[in-house]
Structures are given as structure tokens and as C-alpha cells.
N, C-alpha and C positions, 0 to 999 in steps of 0.2 A: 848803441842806444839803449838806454834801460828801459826795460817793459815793465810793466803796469801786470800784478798777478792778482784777479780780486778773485776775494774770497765765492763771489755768487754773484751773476751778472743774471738775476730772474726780473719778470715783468715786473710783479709787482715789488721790487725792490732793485732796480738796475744798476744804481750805484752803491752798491752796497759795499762798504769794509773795504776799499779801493789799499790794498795795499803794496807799497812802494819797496823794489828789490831790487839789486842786479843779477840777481837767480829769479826764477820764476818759482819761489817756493811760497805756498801757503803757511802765513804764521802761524796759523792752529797745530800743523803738521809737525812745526820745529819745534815749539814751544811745548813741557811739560802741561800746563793747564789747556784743556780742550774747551774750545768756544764753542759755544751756543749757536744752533741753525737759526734761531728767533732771539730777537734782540726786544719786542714790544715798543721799538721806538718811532714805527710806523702803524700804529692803531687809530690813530689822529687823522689818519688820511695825509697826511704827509710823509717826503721824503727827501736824504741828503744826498746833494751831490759832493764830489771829491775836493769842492772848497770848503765843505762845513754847513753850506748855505741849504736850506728846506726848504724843501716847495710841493706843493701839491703833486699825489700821484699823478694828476691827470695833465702835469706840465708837458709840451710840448719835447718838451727835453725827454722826459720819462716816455714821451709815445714815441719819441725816435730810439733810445735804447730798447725799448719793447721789443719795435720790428727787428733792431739788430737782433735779440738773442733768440729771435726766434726764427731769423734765418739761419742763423748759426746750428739751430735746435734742426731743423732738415737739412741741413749739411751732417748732420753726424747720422741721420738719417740715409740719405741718400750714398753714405760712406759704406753702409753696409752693404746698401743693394749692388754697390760696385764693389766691394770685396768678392759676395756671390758668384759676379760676373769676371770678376778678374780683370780690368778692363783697364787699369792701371794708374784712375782719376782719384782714387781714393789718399793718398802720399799730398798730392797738393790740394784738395779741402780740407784736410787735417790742417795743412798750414793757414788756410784760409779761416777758418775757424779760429784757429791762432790770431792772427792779421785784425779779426773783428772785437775781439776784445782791445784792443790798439785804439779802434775806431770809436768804441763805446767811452773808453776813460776821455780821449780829446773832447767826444758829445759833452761827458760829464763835468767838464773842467773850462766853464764860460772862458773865451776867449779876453773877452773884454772885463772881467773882474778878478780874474784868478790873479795870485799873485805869480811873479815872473818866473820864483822857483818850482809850482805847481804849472805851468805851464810850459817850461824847458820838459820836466817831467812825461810829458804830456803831448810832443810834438808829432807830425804824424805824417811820414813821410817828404821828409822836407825835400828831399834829393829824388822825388818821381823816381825811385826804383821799383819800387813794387808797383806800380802802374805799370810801367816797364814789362817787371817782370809778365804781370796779367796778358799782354799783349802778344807777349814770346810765346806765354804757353795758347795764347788764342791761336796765332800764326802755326802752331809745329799742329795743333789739331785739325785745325782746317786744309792744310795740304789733303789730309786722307779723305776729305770727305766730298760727296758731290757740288757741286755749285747749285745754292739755290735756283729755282724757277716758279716756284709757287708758296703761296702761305702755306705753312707748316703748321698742324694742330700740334696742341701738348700732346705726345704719345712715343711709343719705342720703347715700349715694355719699363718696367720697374724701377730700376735707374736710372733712365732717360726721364720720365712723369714725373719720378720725384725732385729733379734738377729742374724741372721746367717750373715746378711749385717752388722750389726755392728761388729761379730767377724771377718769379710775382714778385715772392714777398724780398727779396733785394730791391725790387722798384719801389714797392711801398713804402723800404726803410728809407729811400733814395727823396723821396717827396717831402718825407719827414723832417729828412736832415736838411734841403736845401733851403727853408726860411730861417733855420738855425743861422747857417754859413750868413745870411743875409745879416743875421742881426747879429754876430761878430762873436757868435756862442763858440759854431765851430768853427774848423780850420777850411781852407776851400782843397785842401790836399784830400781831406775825408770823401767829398762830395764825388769828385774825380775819379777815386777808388772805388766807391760804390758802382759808381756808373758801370765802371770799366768791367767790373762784376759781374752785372748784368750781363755783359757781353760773353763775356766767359763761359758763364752757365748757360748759355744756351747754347751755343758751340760744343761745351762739353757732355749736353744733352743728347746731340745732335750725334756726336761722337759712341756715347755712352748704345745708342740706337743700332750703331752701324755694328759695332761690338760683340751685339748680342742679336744680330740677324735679327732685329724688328723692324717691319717698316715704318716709316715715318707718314702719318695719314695727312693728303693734303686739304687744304681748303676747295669747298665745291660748292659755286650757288645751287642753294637750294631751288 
């Protein structure tokens, strides 16, 4: 499957320079002439997605890429505090941080306007493996870990807290995307991956806690 390698997947510019490879190389990087960080073709308050088409920053589309990259943004966060710990979660958020730029180009590439060759392009999981896979790595962590009995507070030291603030803001990205999915923007493969996400990260939270001998604080009426 060819990946999608953009040049910069930021808030305010999410689709930005979407460029198409069967390497994951940055053109700036091949090419003798070095690009520009700033292009000024977002000063207008608008922006383009991967068909060409502009829309206001504050399109729907652009607040679901938002949250994505800035899940992504405490996933490379949360990469180090589990480097620290050695805890051995850090190998597949890397790929998942990979995975969500995947996720960002299908947001960016209306399902229902793109043309056929920008949305072959663009396809996102069509064969549920990486759902899949999300579920395997949920299964092998959870063996190790106790059976819930109680609500579980965000906590479990420094890797754990920061995985639990990335599995929020995966839900918010998750809210985001799914009236896209509705109106035929995105793919319903996207939405399913999200979800499954969510699940992930909190298991690996949970994981990340047991790891590094913190306990996990439970919920207590007040």
C-alpha cells in the first residue's frame, strides 16, 4: 500500500504539502531546492486539503485533523517517558504515530469528491489488519495485568498519565471524525481505528503503571 508522507501535519495547517510516494521520503529532503516552512497561502484564514479544495481553518475536517496531530504530538511524548521506563510500549506508538498520519490524509481527501486516483491513494485499512493488529497488542498486555474491579483514575506515574491524556484526546479526535464518516468525508475503517485506539491506550496505560511499580488510584465516593 503506498503511504501518504506530508511534509507537516500542524493544527493550523493539517493538510498541508500532502505528498505522494512509495518511499516515505520528504520532497524537500530529495530535491536540491529546500522548501519554505511558510507558504503565506494560509493568511486568508483558509486551507487546502489533499484534493486542492480550501476551506476554512475552522472546518470540521481541519478540527478533526487537529486532534489527530496532536494525539500523535503526546504519543511522541508519552514515547519518551516509556523509553525512561523501559517498559517496551514505545516500538509500537512509534508505529502508531506512523498509522495516524494514514488517518489524517483519508480525513483530508473527501471521500465523496475526491477523485478515484486520490482516493485509492488514500485508502485506510481496507483489510481490518491494523485493527487487528490494535487488538493483539491489547490481548498480550492484558494477560499481565490485574482484572479490573473499580473505576481507575488517570495515574501510574509519568507514562502511564501521559497515555491516559493521549487516550482523552484520541476520544476527542474519535467525536471529530465520526460526523465526517457520516457525511462520506471519511472512510468508516478510520473511525474503527480510532476507537480501537482508545482502547489500546488505556491498557497500555494501565500496563505502563504496573511497569514502573505505581499504583493505579481508584475511584472513591466522596
Amino acid at each position: 500500500m503506498f503511504r501518504l508522507a506530508p511534509q507537516t501535519l500542524s493544527k493550523s495547517n493539517p493538510a498541508r504539502f500532502f505528498a505522494l510516494s512509495k518511499n516515505p521520503v520528504i520532497p524537500a529532503l530529495a530535491s536540491q531546492k529546500r522548501m519554505k516552512i511558510y507558504t503565506r497561502t494560509g493568511d486568508k484564514g483558509t486551507s487546502a486539503l489533499y484534493t486542492g479544495e480550501r476551506r476554512p481553518k475552522d472546518d470540521a475536517i481541519f478540527e478533526a485533523l487537529g486532534n489527530v496531530d496532536e494525539l500523535s504530538s503526546y504519543l511522541g511524548l508519552a514515547r519518551e517517558f516509556c523509553d525512561d521506563s523501559n517498559n517496551g510500549l514505545s516500538e509500537n506508538l512509534e508505529k502508531i504515530q506512523c498509522i495516524l498520519l494514514d488517518v489524517g490524509a483519508n480525513v483530508a481527501t473527501p471521500r465523496g469528491s475526491a477523485s478515484e486516483y486520490k482516493r485509492n491513494r488514500t485508502e485506510f485499512d481496507v483489510d481490518g489488519s491494523l485493527v487487528l493488529e490494535l487488538e493483539e497488542w491489547i490481548d498480550e498486555l492484558d494477560k499481565s495485568l490485574e482484572p479490573l474491579k473499580n473505576f481507575i483514575l488517570p495515574s501510574g506515574g509519568k507514562a502511564a498519565s501521559t497515555l491516559h491524556v493521549a487516550r482523552n484526546i484520541c476520544r476527542s479526535a474519535e467525536r471529530k471524525i465520526v460526523p465526517l464518516i457520516s457525511d462520506n468525508i471519511a472512510d468508516a475503517s478510520v473511525g474503527k481505528y480510532v476507537n480501537r485506539l482508545s482502547d489500546y491506550l488505556f491498557t497500555a496505560a494501565r500496563f505502563a503503571a504496573k511497569i514502573d511499580g505505581k499504583p493505579e488510584r481508584i475511584y472513591k465516593k466522596p
